[in-house]
FIKE-498682 format. One record per residue: residue number from 1; z, x, y of N, C-alpha, C in turn. Coordinates in nm, 3 decimals. Last residue first. Layout:
<rolums>
{rolum NUM, {Z, X, Y}, {Z, X, Y}, {Z, X, Y}} ...
</rolums>
This chain:
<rolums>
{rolum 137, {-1.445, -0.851, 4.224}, {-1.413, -0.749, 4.105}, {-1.327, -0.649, 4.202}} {rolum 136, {-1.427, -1.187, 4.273}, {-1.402, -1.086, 4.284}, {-1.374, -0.982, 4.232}} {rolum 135, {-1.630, -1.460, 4.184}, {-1.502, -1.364, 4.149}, {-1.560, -1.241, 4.230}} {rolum 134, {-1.801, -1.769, 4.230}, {-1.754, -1.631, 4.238}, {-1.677, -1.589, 4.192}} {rolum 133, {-1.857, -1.993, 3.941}, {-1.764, -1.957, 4.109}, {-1.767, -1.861, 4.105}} {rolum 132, {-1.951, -2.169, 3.700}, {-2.039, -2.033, 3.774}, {-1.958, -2.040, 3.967}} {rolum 131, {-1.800, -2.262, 3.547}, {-1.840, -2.361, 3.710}, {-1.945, -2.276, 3.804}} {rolum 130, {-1.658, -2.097, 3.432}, {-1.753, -2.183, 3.362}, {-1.804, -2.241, 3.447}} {rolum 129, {-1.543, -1.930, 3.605}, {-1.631, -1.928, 3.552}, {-1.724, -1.986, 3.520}} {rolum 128, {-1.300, -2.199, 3.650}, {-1.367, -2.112, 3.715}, {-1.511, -2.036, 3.698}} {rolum 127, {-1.235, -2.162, 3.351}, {-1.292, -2.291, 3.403}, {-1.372, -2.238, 3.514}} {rolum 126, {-1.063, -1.944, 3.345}, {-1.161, -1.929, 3.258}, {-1.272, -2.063, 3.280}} {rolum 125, {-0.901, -1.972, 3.538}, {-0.984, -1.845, 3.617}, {-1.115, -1.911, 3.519}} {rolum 124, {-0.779, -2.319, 3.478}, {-0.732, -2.171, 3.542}, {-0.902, -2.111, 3.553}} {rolum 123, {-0.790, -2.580, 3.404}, {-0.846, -2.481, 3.340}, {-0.843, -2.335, 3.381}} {rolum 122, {-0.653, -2.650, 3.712}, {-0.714, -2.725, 3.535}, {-0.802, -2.602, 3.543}} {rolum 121, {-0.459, -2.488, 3.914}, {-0.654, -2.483, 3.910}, {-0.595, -2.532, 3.737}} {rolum 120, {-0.205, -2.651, 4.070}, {-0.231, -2.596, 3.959}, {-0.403, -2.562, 3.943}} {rolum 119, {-0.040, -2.681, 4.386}, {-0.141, -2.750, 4.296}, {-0.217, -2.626, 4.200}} {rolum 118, {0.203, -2.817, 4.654}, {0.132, -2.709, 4.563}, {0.059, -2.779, 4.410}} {rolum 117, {0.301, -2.856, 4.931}, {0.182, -2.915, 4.899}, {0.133, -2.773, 4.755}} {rolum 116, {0.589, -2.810, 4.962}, {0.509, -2.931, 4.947}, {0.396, -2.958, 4.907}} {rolum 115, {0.835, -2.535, 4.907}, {0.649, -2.568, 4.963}, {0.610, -2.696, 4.896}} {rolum 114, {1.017, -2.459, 4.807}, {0.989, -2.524, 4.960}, {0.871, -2.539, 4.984}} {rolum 113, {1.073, -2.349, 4.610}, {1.109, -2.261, 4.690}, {1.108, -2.343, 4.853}} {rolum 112, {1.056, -2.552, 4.422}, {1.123, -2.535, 4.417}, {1.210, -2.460, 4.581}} {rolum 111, {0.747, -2.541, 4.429}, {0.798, -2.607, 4.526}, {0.885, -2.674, 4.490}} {rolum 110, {0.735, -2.238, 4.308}, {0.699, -2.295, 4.390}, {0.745, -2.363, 4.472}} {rolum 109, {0.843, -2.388, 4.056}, {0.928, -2.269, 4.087}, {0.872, -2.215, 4.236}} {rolum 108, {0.595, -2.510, 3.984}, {0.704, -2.566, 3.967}, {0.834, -2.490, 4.068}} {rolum 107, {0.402, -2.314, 3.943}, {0.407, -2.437, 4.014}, {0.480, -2.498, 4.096}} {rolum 106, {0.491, -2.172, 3.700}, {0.458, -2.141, 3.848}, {0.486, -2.197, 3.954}} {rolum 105, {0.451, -2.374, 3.528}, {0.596, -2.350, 3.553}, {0.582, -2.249, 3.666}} {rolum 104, {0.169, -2.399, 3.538}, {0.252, -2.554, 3.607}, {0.376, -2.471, 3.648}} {rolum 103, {0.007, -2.196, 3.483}, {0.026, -2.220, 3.640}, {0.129, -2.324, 3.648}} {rolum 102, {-0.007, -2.155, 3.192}, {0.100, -2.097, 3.234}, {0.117, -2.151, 3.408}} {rolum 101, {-0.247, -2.285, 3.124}, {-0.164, -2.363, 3.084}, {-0.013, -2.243, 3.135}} {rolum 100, {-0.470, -2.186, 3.290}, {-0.431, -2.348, 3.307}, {-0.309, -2.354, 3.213}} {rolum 99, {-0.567, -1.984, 3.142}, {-0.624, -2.121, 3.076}, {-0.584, -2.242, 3.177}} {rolum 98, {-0.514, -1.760, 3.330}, {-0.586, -1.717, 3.251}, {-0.662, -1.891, 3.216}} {rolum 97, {-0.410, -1.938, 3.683}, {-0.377, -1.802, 3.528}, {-0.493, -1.835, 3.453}} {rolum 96, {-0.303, -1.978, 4.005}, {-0.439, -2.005, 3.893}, {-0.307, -1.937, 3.785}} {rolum 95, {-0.185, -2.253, 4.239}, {-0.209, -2.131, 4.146}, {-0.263, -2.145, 4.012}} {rolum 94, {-0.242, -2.330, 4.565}, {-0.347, -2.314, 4.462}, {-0.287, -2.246, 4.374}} {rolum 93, {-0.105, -2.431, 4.826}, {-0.121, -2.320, 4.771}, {-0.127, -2.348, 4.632}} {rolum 92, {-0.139, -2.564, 5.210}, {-0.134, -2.560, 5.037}, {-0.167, -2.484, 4.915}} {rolum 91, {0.054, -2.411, 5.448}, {-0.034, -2.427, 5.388}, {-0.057, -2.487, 5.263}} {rolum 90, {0.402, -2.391, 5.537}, {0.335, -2.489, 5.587}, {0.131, -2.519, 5.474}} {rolum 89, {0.434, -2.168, 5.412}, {0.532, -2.275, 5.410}, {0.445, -2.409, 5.439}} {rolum 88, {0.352, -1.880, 5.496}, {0.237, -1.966, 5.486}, {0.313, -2.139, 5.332}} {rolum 87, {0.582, -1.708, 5.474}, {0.460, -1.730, 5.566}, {0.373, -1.835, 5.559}} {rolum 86, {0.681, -1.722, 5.205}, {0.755, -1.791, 5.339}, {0.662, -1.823, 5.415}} {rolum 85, {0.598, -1.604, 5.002}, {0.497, -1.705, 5.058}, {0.575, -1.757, 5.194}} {rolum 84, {0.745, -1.379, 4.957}, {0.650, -1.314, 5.039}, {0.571, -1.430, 5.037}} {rolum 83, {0.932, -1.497, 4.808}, {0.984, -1.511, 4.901}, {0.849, -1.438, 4.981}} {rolum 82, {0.882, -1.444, 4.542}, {0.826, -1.594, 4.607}, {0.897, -1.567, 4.727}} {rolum 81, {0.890, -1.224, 4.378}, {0.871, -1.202, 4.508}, {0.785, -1.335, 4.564}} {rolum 80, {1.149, -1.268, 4.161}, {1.184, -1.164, 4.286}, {1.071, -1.176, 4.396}} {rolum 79, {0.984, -1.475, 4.040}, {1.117, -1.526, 4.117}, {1.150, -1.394, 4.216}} {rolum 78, {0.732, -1.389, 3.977}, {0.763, -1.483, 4.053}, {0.882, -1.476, 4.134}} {rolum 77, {0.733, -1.177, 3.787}, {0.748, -1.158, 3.915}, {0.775, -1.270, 3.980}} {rolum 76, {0.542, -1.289, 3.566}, {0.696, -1.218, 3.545}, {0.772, -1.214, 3.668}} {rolum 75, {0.313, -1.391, 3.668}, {0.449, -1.538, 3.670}, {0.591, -1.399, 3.609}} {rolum 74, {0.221, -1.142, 3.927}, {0.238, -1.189, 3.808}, {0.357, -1.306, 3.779}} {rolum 73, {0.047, -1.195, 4.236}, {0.206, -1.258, 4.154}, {0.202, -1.283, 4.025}} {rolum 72, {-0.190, -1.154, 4.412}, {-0.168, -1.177, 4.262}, {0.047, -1.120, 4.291}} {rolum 71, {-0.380, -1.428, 4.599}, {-0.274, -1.325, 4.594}, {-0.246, -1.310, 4.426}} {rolum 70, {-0.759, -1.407, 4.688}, {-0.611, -1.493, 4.635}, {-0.501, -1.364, 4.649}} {rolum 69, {-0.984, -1.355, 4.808}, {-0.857, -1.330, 4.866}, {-0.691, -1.421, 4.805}} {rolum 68, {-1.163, -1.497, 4.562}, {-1.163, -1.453, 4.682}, {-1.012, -1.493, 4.762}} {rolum 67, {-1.040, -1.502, 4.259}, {-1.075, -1.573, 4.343}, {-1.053, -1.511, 4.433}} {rolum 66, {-1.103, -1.191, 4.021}, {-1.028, -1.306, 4.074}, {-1.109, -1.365, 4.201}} {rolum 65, {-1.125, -0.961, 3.762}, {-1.224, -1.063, 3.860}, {-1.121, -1.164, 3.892}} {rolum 64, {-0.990, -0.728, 3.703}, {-1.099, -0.760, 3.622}, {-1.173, -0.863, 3.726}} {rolum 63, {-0.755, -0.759, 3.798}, {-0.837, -0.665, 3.880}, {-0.959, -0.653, 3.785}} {rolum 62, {-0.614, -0.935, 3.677}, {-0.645, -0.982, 3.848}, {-0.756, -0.887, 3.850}} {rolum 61, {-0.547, -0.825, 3.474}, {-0.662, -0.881, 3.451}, {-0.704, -0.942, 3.611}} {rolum 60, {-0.343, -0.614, 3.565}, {-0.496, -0.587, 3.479}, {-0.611, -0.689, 3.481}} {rolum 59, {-0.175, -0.750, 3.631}, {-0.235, -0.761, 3.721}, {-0.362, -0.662, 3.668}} {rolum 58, {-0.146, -1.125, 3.509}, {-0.131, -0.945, 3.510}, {-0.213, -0.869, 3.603}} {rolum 57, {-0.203, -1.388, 3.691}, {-0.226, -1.323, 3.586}, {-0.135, -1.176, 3.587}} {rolum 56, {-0.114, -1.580, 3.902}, {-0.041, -1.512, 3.858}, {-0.047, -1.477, 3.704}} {rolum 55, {-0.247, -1.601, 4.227}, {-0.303, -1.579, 4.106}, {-0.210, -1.501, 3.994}} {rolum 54, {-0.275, -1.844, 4.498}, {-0.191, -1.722, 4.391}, {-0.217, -1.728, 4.290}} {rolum 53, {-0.466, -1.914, 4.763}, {-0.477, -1.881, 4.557}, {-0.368, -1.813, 4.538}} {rolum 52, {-0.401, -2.147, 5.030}, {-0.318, -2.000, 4.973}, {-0.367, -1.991, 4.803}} {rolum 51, {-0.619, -2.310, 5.236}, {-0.553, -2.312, 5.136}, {-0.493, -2.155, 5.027}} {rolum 50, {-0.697, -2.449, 5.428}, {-0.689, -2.296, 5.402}, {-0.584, -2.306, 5.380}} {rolum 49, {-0.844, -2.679, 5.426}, {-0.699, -2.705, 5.458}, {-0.655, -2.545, 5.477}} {rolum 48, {-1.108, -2.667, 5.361}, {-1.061, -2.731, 5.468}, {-0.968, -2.726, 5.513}} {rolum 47, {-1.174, -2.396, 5.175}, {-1.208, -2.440, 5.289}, {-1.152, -2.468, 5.387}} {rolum 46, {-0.955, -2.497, 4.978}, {-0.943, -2.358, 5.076}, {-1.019, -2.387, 5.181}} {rolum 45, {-0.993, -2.793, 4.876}, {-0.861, -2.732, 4.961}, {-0.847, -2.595, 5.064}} {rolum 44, {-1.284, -2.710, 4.822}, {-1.251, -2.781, 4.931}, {-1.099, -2.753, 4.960}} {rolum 43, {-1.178, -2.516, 4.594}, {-1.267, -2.493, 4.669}, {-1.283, -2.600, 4.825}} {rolum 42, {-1.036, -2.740, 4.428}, {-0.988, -2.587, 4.508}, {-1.090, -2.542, 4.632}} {rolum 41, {-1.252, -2.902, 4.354}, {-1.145, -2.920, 4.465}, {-1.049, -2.856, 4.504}} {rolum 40, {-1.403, -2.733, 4.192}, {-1.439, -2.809, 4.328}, {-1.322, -2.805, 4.419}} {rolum 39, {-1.231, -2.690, 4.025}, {-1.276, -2.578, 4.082}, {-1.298, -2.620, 4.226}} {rolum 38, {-0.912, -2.889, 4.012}, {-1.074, -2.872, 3.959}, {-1.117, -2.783, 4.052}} {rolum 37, {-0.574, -2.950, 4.063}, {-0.713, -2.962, 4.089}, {-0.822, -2.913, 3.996}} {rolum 36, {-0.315, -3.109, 3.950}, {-0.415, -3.055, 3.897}, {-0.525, -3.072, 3.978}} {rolum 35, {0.037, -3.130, 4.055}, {-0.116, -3.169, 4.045}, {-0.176, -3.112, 4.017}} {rolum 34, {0.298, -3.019, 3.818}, {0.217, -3.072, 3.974}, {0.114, -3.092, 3.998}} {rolum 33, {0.509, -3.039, 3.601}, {0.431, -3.115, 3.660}, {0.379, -3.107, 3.806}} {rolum 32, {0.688, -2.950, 3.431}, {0.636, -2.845, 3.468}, {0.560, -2.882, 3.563}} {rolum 31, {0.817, -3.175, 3.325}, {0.870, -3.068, 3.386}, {0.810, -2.998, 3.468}} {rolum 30, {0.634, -3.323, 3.251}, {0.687, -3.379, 3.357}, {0.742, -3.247, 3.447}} {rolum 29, {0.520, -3.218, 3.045}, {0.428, -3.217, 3.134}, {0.494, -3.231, 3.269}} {rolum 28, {0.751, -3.217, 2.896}, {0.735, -3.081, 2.945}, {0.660, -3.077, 3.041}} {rolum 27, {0.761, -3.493, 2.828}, {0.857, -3.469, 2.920}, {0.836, -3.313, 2.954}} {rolum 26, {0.549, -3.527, 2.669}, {0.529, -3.582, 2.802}, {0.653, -3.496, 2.864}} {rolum 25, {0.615, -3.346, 2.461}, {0.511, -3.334, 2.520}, {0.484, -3.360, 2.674}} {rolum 24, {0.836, -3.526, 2.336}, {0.881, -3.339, 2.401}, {0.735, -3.323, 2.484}} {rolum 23, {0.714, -3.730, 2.253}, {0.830, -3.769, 2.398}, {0.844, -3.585, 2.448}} {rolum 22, {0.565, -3.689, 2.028}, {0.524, -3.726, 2.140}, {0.591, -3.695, 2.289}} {rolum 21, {0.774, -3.569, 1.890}, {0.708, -3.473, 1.919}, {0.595, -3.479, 2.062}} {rolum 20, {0.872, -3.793, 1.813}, {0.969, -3.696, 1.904}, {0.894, -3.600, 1.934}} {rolum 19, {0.657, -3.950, 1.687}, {0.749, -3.958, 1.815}, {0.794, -3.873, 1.924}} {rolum 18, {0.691, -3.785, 1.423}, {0.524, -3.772, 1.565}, {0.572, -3.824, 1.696}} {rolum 17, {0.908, -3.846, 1.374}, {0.862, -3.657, 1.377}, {0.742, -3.654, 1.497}} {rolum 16, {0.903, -4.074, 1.243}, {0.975, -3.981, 1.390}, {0.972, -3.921, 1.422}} {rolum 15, {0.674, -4.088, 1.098}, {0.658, -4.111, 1.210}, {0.782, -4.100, 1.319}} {rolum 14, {0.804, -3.924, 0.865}, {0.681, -3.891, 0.941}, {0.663, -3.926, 1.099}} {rolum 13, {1.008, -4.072, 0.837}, {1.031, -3.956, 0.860}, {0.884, -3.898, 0.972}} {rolum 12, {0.852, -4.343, 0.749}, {0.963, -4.317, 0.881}, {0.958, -4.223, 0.902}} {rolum 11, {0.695, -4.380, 0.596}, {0.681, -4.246, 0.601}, {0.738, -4.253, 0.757}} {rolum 10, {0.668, -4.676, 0.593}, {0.654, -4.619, 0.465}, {0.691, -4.474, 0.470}} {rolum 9, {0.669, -4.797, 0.829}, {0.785, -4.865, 0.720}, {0.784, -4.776, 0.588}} {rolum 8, {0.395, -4.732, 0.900}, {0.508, -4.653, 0.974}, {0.637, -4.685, 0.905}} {rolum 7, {0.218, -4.817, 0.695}, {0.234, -4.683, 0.722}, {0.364, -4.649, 0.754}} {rolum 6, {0.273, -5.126, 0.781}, {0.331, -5.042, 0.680}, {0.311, -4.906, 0.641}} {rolum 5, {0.149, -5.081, 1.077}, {0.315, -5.133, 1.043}, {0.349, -5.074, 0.868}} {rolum 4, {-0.074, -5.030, 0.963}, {-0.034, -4.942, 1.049}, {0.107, -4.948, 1.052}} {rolum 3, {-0.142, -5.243, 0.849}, {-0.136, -5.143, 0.738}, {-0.080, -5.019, 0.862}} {rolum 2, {-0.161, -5.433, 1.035}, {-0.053, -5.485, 0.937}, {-0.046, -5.345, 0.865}} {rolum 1, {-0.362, -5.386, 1.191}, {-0.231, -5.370, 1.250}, {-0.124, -5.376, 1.141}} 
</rolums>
């Protein structure tokens, strides 16, 4: 502990740099922040709760292989056509992308619009896969 204290007394610069770099991290997670399911538990949300996929890859790659009856909403598109989830206000709605790391600000802008129950797929389409889940071609 003592050489960790003089690390950080020695290369301040350094360690405000890793700080601030820490605090921008958490606070983007915050931003962008909504729950994270797992293939599984997509998969039980649709099931049980019938549950809404929006899938907001391109739509080149939607049409390479996506989750059974998801919707595709590229995230360019979001804001002109989040108004075609009105319908289904009440359901919980799943969105994917390529890694998992573009669905939060999706997400976000989501249940912005009014929807309560919304939730990110960890690891998006490419996890999917890896879980050997269907797709749709």
């Amino acid at each position: 502990m003592a050489q960790f204290l003089e690390f950080i007394g020695n290369h301040l610069l350094l360690s405000s740099l890793w700080l601030i770099s820490f605090a921008a991290i958490v606070f983007y997670h915050q931003r962008t922040g909504s729950k994270g399911v797992g293939p599984q538990q997509a998969v039980m949300l649709i099931n049980r709760s019938d549950a809404i996929v929006i899938d907001v890859r391109d739509k080149k790659e939607f049409e390479a292989g996506h989750i059974v009856d998801s919707i595709n909403i590229p995230l360019a598109k979001i804001d002109q056509r989040i108004t075609e989830l009105k319908k289904h206000q009440e359901k919980p709605v799943i969105v994917v992308c390529k890694l998992g790391q573009h669905s939060g600000e999706a997400a976000k802008k989501i249940q912005e619009a009014g929807h309560e129950q919304v939730y990110k797929l960890s690891g998006g389409v490419t996890e999917w896969k890896a879980q050997s889940m269907p797709l749709v071609v």
